[in-house]
N, C-alpha and C positions, 0 to 999 in steps of 0.2 A: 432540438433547441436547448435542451437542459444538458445535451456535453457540452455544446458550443460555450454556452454561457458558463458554465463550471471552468473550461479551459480557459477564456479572456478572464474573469475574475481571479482565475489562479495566476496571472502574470501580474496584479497587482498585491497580493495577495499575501503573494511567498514574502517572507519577514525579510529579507534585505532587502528587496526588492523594495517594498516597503518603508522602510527604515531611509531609504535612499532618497523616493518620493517625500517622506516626510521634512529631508533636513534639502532638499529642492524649495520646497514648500517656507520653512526659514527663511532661507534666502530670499526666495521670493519678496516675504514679508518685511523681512528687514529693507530691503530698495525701496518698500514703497512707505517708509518711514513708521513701521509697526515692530519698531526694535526690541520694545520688551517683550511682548509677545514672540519674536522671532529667539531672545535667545532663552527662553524657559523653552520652546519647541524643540531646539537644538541642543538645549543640554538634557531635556527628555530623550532624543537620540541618541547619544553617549551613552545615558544611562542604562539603556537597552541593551545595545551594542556591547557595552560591559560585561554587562549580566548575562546575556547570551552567548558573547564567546570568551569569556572567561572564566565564568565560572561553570559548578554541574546544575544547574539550573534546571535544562532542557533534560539530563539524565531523570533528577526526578521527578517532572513533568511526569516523562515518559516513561519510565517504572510504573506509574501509577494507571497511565494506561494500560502497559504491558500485560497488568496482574487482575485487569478489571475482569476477566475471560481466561478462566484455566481449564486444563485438560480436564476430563471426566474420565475414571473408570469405566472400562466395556465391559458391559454386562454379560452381552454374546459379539460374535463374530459380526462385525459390520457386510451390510450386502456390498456397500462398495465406497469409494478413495474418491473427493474432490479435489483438486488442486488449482489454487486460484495463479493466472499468470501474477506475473511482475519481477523476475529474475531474472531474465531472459532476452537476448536479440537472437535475431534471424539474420543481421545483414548487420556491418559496421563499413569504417571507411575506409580501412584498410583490405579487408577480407571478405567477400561475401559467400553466399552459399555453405554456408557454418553454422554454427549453433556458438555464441557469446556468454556467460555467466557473470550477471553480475550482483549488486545487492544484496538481494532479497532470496539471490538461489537456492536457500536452503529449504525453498517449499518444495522444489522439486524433488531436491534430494529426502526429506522427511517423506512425500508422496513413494519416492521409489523404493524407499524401508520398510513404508506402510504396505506397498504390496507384495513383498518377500515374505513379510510377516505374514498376509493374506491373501495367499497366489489365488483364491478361488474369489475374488472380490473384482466388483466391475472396478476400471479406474478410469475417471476423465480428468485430464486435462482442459482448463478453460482458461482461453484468454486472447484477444484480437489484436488489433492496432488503434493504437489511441493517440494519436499526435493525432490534432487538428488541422496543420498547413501541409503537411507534407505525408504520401503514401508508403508507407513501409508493410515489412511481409508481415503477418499475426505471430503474434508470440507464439501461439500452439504451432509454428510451421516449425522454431526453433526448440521447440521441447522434442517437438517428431524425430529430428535430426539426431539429437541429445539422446534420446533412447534409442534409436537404430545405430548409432556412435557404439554405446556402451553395451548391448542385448543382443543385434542383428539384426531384431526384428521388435514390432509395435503388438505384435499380436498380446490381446488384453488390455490397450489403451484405448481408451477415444480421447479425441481432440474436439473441441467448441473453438472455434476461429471466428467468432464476427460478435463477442462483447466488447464493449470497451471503457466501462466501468464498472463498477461493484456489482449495483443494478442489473444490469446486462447480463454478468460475471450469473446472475442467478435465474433470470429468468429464461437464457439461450440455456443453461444446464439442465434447469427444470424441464424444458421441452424437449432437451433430446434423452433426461429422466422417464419422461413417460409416466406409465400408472406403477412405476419404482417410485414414488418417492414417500411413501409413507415407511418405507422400512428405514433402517439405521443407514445412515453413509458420515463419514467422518471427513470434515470440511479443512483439507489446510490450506492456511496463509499465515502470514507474515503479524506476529502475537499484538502487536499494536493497532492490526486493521480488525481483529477478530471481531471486535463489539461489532463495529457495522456489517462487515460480511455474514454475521451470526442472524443480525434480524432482518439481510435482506434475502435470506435462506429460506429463513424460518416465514417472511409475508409471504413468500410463493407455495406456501404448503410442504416446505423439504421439512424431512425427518434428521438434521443435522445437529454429530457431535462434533463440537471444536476441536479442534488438532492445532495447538498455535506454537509456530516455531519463530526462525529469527527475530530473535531477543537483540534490542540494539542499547539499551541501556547499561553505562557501564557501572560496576558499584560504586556508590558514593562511599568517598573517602576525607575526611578531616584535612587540609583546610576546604575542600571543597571546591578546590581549582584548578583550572587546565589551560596547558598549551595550544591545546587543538581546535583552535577559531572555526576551521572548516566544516569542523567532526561538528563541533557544535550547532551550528547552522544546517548544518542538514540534519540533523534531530529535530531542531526546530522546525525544522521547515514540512517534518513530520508530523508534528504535534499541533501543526498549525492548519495543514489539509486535514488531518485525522478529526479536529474540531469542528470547525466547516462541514465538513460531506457530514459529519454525523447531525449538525443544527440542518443542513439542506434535505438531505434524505427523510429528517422526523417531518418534516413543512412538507416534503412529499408525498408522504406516504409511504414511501419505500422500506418502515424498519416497521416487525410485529411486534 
């Protein structure tokens, strides 16, 4: 009930998406003769709009999440390597039976540095399929791919195949963790989800240090403005689920 309901509220949710409904909403109002109220709504649209893909707005948002959760110095040798999906397809519409790299890839790739570094280290892979209307293969089928691509072979990995949020992401890990989780295992994902992946680790009893890698904020720079409308909006649109799951998860229970 609580993905379902996470996925419908996310289609309204996402800030264009939003932004879009709002200035529908103007209109609306304006036909039915509530015109001043219709154009401060829609020049509060604009303003948004502006801000968001004009300027670094969303960069420094997102910095300041980025840096809310830093790496830690190791004390000792970590027993073992998490890596949370979200980089990844198994299937596209062009090519199937592949392995896809997209976003967020550079957990896998920090994950597969983290175990060169420490070839004596368990490593899992976590991460399912999470679209709501439509059946796709689990991202861990595409990380499998992705490391028999590059190795030969998976020996030394596990895969978690059936989370499909953060939540998930810790509680299927924790249970194929076993009476392992009191020792050290170094957790990576994508530095702007760390805060929440960090306490929803830490509520299931893991013994996890942060490993936070893809950094997507770009330096702020003087006049503080950008071409890149798109780029902007999907930062946003980051800082906007990142907000959310972290207010929905603490109302859950799901963060220690």
């Amino acid at each position: 009930m609580f993905f379902a309901a996470s996925k419908i509220f996310w289609v309204f949710a996402r800030p264009l998406n939003a932004l879009f409904l709002l200035s529908l909403l103007a209109g609306a109002l304006a036909l039915f003769g509530r015109r001043r109220f219709a154009g401060w709504l829609f020049a509060l649209c604009a303003a948004l709009f502006a801000l968001i893909g004009f300027t670094q707005l969303p960069d420094a948002l997102l910095y300041r999440l980025e840096i809310s959760v830093t790496a830690q110095p190791l004390k000792q040798d970590p027993y073992g390597i998490i890596v949370l999906g979200g980089g990844l397809a198994a299937e596209s519409a062009a090519q199937s039976d592949d392995y896809h790299l997209g976003e967020a890839a550079d957990r896998i790739v920090k994950g597969l540095e983290l175990k060169r570094r420490f070839p004596g280290a368990r490593m899992i892979y976590s991460g399912g399929e999470n679209s709501l209307l439509q059946q796709n293969l689990p991202e861990a089928q595409a990380a499998r791919r992705m490391i028999e691509a590059l190795y030969g072979t998976t020996d030394g990995v596990e895969f978690e195949y059936r989370s499909r949020n953060t939540w998930e992401n810790a509680v299927y890990t924790a249970a194929l963790v076993g009476d392992d989780k009191s020792y050290p295992w170094l957790l990576v994902t994508s530095a702007f989800h760390m805060k929440r992946a960090l306490g929803c680790f830490r509520k299931v009893g893991m013994n996890v240090i942060p490993v936070p890698t893809d950094f997507r904020a770009d330096p702020l720079r003087f006049p503080w403005l950008t071409g890149d409308m798109a780029g902007q909006f999907l930062k946003m649109n980051i800082l906007a689920k990142e907000w959310i799951g972290l207010f929905a998860y603490r109302l859950a229970g799901h963060l220690a």
